[in-house]
C-alpha positions as CSV (number, residue, x, y, z in Angstrom):
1,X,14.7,16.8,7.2
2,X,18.3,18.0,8.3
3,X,21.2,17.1,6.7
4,X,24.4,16.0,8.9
5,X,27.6,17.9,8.9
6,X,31.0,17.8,9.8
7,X,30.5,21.1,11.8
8,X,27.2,20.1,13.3
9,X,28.9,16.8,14.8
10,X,31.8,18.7,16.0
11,X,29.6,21.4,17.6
12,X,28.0,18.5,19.6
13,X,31.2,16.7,21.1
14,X,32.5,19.8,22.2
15,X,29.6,19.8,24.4
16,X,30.2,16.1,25.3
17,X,33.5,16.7,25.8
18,X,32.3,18.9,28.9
19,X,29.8,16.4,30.0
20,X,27.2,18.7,28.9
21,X,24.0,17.9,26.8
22,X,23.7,20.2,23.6
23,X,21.7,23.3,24.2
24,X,20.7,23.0,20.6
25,X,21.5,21.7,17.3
26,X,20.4,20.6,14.2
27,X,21.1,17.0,14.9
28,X,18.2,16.9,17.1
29,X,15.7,16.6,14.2
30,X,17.5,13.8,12.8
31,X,15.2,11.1,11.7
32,X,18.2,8.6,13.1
33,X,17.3,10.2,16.4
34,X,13.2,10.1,16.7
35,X,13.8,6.5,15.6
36,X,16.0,5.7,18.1
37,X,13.9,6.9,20.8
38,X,10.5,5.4,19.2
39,X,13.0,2.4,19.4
40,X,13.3,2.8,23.6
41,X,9.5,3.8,24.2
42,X,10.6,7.9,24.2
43,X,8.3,10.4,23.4
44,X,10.8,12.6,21.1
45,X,10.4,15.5,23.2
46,X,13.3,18.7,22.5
47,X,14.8,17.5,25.7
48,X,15.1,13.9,24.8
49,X,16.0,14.4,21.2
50,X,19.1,16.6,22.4
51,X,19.9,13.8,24.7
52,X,19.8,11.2,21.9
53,X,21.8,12.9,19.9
54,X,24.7,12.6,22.2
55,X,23.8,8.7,22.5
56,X,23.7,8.3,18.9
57,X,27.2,9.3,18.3
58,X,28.8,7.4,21.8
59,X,27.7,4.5,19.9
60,X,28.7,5.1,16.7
61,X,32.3,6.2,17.9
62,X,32.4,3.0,19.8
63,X,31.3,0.5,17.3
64,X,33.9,1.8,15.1
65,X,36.7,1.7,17.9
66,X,35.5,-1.8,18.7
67,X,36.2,-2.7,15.0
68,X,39.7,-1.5,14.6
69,X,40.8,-2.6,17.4
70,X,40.0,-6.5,16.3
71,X,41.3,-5.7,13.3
72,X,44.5,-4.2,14.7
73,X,44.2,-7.8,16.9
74,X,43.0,-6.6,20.0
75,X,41.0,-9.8,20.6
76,X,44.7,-11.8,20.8
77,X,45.6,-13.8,23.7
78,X,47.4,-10.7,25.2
79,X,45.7,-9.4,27.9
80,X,44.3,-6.1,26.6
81,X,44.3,-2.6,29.1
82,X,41.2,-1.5,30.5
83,X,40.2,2.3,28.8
84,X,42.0,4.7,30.3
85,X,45.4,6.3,29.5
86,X,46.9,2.7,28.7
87,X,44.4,2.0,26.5
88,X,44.7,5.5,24.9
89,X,48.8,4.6,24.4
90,X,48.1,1.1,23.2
91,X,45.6,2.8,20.2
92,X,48.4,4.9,19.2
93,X,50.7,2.0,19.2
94,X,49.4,0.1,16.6
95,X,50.4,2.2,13.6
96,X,46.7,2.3,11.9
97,X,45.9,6.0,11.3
98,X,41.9,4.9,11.3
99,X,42.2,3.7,14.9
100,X,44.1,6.2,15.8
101,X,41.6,9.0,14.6
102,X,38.7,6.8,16.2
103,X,40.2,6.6,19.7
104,X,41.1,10.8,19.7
105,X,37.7,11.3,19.0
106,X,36.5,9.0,21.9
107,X,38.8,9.9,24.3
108,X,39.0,13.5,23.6
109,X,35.3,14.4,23.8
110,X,33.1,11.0,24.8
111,X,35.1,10.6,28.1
112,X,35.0,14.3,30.1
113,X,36.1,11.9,33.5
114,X,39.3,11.7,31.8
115,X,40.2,15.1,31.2
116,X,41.9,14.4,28.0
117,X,42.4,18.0,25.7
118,X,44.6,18.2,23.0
119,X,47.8,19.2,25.0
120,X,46.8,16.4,27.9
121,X,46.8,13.8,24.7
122,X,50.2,15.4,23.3
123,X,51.5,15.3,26.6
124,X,50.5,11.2,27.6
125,X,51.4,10.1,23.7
126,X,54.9,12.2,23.9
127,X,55.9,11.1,19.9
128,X,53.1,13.0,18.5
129,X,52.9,16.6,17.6
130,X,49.7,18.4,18.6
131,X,48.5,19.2,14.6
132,X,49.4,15.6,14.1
133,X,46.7,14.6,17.0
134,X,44.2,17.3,15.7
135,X,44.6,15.9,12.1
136,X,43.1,12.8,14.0
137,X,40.4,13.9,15.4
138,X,39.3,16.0,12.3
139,X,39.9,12.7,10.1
140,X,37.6,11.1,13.4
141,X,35.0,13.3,13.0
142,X,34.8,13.7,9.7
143,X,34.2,10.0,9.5
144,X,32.0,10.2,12.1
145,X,29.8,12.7,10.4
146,X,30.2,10.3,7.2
147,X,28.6,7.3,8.9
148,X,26.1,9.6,10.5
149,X,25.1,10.4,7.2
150,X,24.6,7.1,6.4
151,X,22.8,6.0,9.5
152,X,19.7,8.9,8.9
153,X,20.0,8.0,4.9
154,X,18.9,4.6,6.3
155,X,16.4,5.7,8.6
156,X,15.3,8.1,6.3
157,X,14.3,4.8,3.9
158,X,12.9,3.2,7.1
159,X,10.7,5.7,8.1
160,X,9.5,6.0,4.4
161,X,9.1,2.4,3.9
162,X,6.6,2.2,7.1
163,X,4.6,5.1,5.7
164,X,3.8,3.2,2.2
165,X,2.9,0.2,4.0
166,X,0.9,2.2,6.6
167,X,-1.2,3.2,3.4
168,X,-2.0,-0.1,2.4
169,X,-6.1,-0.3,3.6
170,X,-6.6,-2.2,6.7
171,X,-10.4,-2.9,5.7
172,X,-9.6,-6.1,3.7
173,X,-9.2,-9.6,5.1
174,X,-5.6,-10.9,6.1
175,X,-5.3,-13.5,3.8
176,X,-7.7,-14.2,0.7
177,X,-9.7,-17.3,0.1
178,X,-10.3,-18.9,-3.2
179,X,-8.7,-16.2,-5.5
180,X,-5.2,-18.2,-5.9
181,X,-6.0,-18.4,-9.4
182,X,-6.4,-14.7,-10.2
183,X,-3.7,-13.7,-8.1
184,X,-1.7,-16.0,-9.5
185,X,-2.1,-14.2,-12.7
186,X,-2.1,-10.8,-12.2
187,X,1.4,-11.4,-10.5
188,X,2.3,-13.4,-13.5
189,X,1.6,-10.4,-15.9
190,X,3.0,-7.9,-13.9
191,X,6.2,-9.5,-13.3
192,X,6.4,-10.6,-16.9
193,X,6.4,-7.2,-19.1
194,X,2.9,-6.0,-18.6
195,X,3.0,-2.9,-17.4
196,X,-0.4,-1.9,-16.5
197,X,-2.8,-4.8,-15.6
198,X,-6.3,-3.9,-14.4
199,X,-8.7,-6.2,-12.3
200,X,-12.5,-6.0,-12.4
201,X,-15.3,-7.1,-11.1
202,X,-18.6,-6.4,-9.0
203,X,-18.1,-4.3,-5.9
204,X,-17.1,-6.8,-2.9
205,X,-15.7,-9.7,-5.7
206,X,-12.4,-9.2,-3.7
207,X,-10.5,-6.8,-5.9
208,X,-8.9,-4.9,-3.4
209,X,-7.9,-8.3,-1.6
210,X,-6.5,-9.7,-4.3
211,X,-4.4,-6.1,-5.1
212,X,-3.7,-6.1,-1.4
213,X,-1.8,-9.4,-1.3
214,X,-0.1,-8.1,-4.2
215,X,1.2,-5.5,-2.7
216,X,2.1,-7.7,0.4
217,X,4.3,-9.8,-1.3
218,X,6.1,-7.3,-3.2
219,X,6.9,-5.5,0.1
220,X,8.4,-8.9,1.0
221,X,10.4,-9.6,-1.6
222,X,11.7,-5.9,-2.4
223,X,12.0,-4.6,1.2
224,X,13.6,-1.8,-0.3
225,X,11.6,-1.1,-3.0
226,X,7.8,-1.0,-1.4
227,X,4.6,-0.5,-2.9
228,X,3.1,2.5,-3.9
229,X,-0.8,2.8,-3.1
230,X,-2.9,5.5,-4.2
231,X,-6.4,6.3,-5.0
232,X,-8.1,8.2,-7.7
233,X,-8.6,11.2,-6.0
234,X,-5.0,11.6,-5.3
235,X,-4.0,11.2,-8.2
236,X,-6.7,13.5,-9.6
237,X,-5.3,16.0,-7.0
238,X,-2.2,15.8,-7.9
239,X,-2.9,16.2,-11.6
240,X,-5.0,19.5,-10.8
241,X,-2.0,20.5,-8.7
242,X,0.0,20.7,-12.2
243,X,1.7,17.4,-11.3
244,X,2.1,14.3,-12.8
245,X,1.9,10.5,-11.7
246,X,5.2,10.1,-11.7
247,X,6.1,13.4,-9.6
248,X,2.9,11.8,-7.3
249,X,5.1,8.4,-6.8
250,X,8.8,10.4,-6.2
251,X,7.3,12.1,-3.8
252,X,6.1,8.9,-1.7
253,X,9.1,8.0,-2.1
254,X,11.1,10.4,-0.6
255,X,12.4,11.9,-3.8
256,X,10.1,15.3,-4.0
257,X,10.8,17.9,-7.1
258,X,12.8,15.2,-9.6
259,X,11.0,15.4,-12.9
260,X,10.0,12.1,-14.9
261,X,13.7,11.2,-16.4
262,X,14.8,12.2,-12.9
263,X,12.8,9.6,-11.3
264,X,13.6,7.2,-13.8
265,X,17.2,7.4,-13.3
266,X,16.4,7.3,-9.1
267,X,14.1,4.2,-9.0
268,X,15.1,1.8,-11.8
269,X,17.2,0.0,-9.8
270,X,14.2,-1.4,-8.1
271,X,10.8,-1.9,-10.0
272,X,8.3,-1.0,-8.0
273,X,4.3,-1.9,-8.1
274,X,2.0,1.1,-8.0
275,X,-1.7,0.5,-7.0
276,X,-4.4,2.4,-8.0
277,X,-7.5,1.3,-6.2
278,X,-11.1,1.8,-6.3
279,X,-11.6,2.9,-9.7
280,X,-15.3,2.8,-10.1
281,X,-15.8,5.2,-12.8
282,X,-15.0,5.3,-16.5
283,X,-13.6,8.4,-17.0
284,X,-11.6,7.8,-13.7
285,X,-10.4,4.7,-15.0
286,X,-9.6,6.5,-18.4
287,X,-7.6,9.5,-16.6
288,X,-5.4,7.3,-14.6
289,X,-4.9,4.5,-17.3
290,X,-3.6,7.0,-19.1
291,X,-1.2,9.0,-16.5
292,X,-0.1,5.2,-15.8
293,X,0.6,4.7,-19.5
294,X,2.9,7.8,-19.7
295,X,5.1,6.1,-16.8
296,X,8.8,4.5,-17.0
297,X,9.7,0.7,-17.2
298,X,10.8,1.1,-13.6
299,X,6.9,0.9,-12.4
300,X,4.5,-1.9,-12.7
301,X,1.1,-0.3,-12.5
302,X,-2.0,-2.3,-11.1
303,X,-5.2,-0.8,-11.3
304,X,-8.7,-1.9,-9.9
305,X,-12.1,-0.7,-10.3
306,X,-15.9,-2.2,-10.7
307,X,-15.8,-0.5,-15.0
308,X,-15.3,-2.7,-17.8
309,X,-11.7,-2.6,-18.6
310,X,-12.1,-3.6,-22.0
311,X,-13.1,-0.3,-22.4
312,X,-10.1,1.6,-21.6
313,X,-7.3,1.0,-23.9
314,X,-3.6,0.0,-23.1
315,X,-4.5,-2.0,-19.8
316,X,-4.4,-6.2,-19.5
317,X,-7.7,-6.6,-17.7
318,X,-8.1,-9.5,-15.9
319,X,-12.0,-10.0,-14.1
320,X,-12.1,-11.7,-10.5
321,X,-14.7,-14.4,-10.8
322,X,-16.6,-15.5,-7.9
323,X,-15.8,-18.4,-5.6
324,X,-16.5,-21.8,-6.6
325,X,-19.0,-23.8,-4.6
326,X,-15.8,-25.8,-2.7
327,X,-14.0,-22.0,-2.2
328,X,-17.2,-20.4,-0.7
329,X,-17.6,-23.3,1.6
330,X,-14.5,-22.8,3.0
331,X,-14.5,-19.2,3.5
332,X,-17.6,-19.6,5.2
333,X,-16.1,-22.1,8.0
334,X,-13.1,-19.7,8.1
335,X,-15.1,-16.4,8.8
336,X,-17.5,-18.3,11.5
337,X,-14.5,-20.1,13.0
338,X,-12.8,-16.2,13.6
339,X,-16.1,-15.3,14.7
340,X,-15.7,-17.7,17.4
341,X,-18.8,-19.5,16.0
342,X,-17.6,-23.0,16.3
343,X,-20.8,-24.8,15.9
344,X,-21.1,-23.4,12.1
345,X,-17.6,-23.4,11.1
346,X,-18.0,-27.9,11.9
347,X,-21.6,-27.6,10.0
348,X,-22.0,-30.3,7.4
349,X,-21.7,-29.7,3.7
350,X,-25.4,-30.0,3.5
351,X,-26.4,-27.6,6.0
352,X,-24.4,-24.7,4.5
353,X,-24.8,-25.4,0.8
354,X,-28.0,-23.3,0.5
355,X,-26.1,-20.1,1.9
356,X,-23.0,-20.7,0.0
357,X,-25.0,-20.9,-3.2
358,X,-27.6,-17.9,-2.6
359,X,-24.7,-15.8,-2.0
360,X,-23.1,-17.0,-5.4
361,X,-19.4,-17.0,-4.7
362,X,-19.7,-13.7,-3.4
363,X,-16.8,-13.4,-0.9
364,X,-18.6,-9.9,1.0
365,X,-22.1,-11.1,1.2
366,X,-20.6,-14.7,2.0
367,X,-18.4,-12.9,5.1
368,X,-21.3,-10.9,6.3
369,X,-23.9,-14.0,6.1
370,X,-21.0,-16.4,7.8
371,X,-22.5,-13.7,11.1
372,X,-26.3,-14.2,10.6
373,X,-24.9,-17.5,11.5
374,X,-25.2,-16.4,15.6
375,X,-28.7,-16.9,15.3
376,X,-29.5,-18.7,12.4
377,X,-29.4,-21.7,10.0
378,X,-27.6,-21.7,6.9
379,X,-31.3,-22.2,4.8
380,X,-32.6,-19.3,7.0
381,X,-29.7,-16.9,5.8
382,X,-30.0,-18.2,2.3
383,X,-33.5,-17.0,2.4
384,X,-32.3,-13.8,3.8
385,X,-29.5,-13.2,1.2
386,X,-32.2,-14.2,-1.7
387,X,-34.7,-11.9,-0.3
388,X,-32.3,-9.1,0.6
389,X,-34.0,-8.6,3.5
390,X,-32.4,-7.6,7.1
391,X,-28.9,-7.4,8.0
392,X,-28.1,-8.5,4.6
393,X,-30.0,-6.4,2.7
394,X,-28.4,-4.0,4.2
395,X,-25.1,-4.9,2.8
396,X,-26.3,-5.6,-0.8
397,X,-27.9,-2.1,-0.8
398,X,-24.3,-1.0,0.3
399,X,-22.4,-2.7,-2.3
400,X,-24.6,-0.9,-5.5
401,X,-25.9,2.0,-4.0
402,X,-22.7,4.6,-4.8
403,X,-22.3,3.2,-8.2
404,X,-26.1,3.0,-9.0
405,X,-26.5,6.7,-8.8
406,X,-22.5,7.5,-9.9
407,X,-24.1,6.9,-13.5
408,X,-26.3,8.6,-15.9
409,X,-30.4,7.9,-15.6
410,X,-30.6,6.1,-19.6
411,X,-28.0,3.5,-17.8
412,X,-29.7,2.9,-15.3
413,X,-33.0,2.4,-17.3
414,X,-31.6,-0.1,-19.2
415,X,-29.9,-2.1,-16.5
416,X,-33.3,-1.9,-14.7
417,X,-34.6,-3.0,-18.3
418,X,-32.1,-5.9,-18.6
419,X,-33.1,-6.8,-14.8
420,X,-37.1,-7.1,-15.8
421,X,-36.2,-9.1,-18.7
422,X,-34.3,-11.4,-16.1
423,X,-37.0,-11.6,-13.7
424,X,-39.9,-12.4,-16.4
425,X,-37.9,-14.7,-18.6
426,X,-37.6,-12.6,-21.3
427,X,-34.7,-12.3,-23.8
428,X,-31.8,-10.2,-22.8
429,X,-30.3,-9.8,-26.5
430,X,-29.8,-7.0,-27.6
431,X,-32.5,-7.9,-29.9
432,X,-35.4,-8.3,-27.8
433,X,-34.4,-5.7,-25.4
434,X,-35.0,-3.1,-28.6
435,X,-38.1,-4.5,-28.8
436,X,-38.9,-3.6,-25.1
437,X,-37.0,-0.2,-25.4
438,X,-39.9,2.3,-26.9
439,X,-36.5,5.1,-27.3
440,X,-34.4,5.5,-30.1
441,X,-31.8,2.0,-30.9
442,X,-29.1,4.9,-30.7
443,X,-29.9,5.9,-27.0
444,X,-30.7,2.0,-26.3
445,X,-27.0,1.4,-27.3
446,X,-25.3,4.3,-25.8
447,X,-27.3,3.1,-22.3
448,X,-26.0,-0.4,-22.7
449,X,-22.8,0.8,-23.1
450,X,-22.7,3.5,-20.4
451,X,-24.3,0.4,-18.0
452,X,-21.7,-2.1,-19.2
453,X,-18.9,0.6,-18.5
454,X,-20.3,1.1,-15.1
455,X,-20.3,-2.5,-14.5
456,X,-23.6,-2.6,-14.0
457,X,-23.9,-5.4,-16.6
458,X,-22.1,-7.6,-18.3
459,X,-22.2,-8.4,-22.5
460,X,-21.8,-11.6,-23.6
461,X,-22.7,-13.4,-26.7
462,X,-21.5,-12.5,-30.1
463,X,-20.5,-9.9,-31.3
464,X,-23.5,-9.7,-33.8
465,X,-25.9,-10.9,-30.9
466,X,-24.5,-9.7,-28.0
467,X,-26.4,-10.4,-24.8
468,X,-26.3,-8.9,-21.6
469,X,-27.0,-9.9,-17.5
470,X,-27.1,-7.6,-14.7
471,X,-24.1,-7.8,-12.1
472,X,-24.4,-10.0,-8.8
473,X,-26.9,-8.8,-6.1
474,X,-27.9,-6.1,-8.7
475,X,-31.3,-6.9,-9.6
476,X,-32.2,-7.4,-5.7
477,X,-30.9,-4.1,-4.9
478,X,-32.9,-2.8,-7.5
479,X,-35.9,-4.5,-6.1
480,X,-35.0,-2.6,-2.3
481,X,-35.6,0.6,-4.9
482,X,-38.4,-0.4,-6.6
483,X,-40.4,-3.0,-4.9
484,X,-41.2,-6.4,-6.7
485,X,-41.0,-6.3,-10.6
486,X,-43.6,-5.7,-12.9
487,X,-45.0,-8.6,-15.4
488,X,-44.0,-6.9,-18.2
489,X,-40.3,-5.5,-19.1
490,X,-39.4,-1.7,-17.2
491,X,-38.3,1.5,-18.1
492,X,-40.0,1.4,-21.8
493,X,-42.4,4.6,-21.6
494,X,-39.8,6.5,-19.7
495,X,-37.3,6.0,-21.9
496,X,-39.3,6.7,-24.8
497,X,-40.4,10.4,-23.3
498,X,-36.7,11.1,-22.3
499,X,-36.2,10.2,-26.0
500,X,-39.0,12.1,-27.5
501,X,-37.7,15.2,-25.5
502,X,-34.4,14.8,-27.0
């Protein structure tokens, strides 16, 4: 970006002054000027920015002059002279040095049809020495350049605000349905003094929905202060660039090279929210938890990711649940009524309460199932969703399929053990799953804990007798793998070789 100058402006009006566009200057790259002409449907072509540049300052120069001169009551019930040479002498008259250097620089260089130079004006105002009128218009443009200044500072901010918003994903729906609740807290805890809240869940649960909205309102209600998205890899680029998070965020926001007390002192007037989405990884989530950690008070730091949070220290994890039975009715009337399938979206209760409870409150397999609606029933889909079969089991293989193979194969194993014990009624302590595992308890426990981390299951229980359930849609997508379950619980023998090797 160019800075403005005093000499730059004055370069420019000289060539006004002979009704000639600029044959080049710096002014021309002003982001005050490609706005401008974005703003009237121009390309900003060389040609047109020169151009604009003249424009830009005409109208600067005559808001200004219209200002003073209803401040030096121009707007009275005296008639007022049209401009011209009257209007030049009535300017002068008024006694207010800031008019006076306003109108010079108007009538000097923004109207060539009136052939006004320095000795023309000296000669019309008779009272006024000619360094006295070029005092004026070096005061004029010197303010001009001044308001100049603060016209590109301003688009500057514009231009940058659009780009952060332009980074927000487009993928995720325009308004969420039936996660009021957990936005409701995660904006509570991040306007309250929690710095770094995380939200988890199952891939599709809505995280990135929910961090969306987030990110909506804050753009709303700090226009000047807008969101900050990133994702793991750019902050992991950034950090192998020698870089931290905080040199990462200055830098989006139109601050580049300030070190961290730099940008604190910069952007404290404002806190801002900084998003980091899509953590699905542990040692992601670790990394950037703890680049977030190092951060100032002026940033509220919102991470999401399909890990168990509890495992990463310093964050306030919150879990999106999935939608009650009345939520996931409505979503599904709301996704076939924008389909334009009005038939479904007026469907009884009845009629769609098998799909909205096969897809168990999940909002992406409830918006992808709302369009096997075209052709059929809601108990027909239901069957689909519970036999991941077609179109949908398409879309549950897509939700697992990047994280099932982003993790180790003993997780794995014992999620798939943890899914047999599901499917054949067996226990799923931790208890009876040692008795399944024919490995070591040490590798059983480190694969529980490497699955839970990967949010492929979940622990509940005790703490003594902990107990553990695969994720949503998990077990069916293992079953796309793997065919139907065996009678007996998985994985044993394998596990026990992979230990015996060890």
């Amino acid at each position: 970006m160019n800075d403005v100058t005093s000499k730059d402006v004055r370069d420019v009006l000289r060539h006004l002054a002979r009704d000639r566009t600029p044959r080049a200057s710096p002014l021309a790259a002003t982001e005050v000027v490609r706005r401008q002409l974005a703003a009237a449907g121009y390309l900003p072509t060389p040609q047109a920015c020169l151009s604009e540049v003249g424009h830009v300052l005409a109208r600067v120069v005559e808001s200004e002059l219209r200002a003073h001169r209803l401040r030096n009551g121009a707007s009275g019930a005296a008639p007022q002279p049209a401009d011209g040479f009257d209007r030049v002498l009535t300017d002068f008259r008024r006694g207010d040095l800031e008019l006076e250097a306003w109108s010079a620089v108007y009538h000097v260089f923004l109207r060539p049809d009136l052939h006004l130079d320095i000795r023309a004006l000296e000669a019309l105002l008779g009272d006024r020495h000619r360094r006295t009128i070029q005092r004026r218009l070096k005061a004029g443009t010197e303010r001009l350049a001044t308001r100049l200044q603060d016209l590109e500072s301003e688009a500057r901010a514009a231009s940058r605000r659009e780009r952060l918003r332009a980074r927000l994903p487009s993928g995720a729906p325009d308004r969420i349905v039936g996660a009021e609740g957990i936005l409701r807290a995660a904006r509570k805890r991040l306007d309250h003094g929690h710095r770094l809240v995380a939200l988890g869940g199952p891939p599709g649960i809505g995280k990135t929905a929910v961090a969306l909205e987030i990110a909506r309102g804050a753009a709303r209600l700090t226009p000047h202060a807008e969101p900050i998205w990133l994702t793991p890899d750019e902050v992991d680029a950034s950090a192998r660039r020698g870089r931290g998070l905080a040199a990462e965020i200055a830098d989006r926001c139109g601050l580049p090279g300030l070190d961290s007390g730099r940008v604190r002192e910069a952007l404290a007037p404002q806190r801002r929210v900084v998003i980091v989405d899509g953590l699905d990884t542990i040692g992601a989530a670790v990394r950037v938890a703890a680049a977030a950690a190092r951060l100032t008070d002026a940033f509220a730091v919102l991470l999401t990711g399909r890990v168990c949070w509890s495992g990463v220290t310093g964050v306030h994890a919150l879990t999106v649940p999935p939608l009650d039975l009345h939520s996931a009715l409505r979503l599904l009337r709301r996704e076939a009524a924008v389909r334009g399938l009005a038939a479904a979206a007026r469907a009884s209760a009845d009629e769609l309460l098998p799909l909205a409870a096969a897809a168990d409150g999940h909002p992406l397999v409830l918006r992808a199932a709302a369009g096997e609606l075209r052709h059929s029933d809601g108990p027909g889909v239901a069957r689909s969703v519970l036999e991941a079969s077609g179109p949908l089991g398409v879309v549950i293989e897509q939700l697992w399929s990047a994280q099932w193979w982003s993790v180790d194969e003993p997780a794995r194993l014992a999620a798939e053990l943890v899914i047999g014990a599901e499917g054949s009624g067996a226990r799923t302590e931790r208890a009876g799953l040692a008795d399944a595992w024919l490995g070591s308890e040490r590798l059983l426990d480190e694969a529980l804990r490497s699955a839970v981390d990967a949010g492929l299951l979940v622990q509940s229980g005790t703490v003594r007798r902990p107990r553990y359930r695969s994720a949503p849609f998990l077990g069916r997508f293992v079953q796309r793998l793997t065919g139907p379950p065996a009678r007996s619980v998985p994985a044993g023998p394998t596990v026990s070789s992979a230990a015996d090797r060890s």
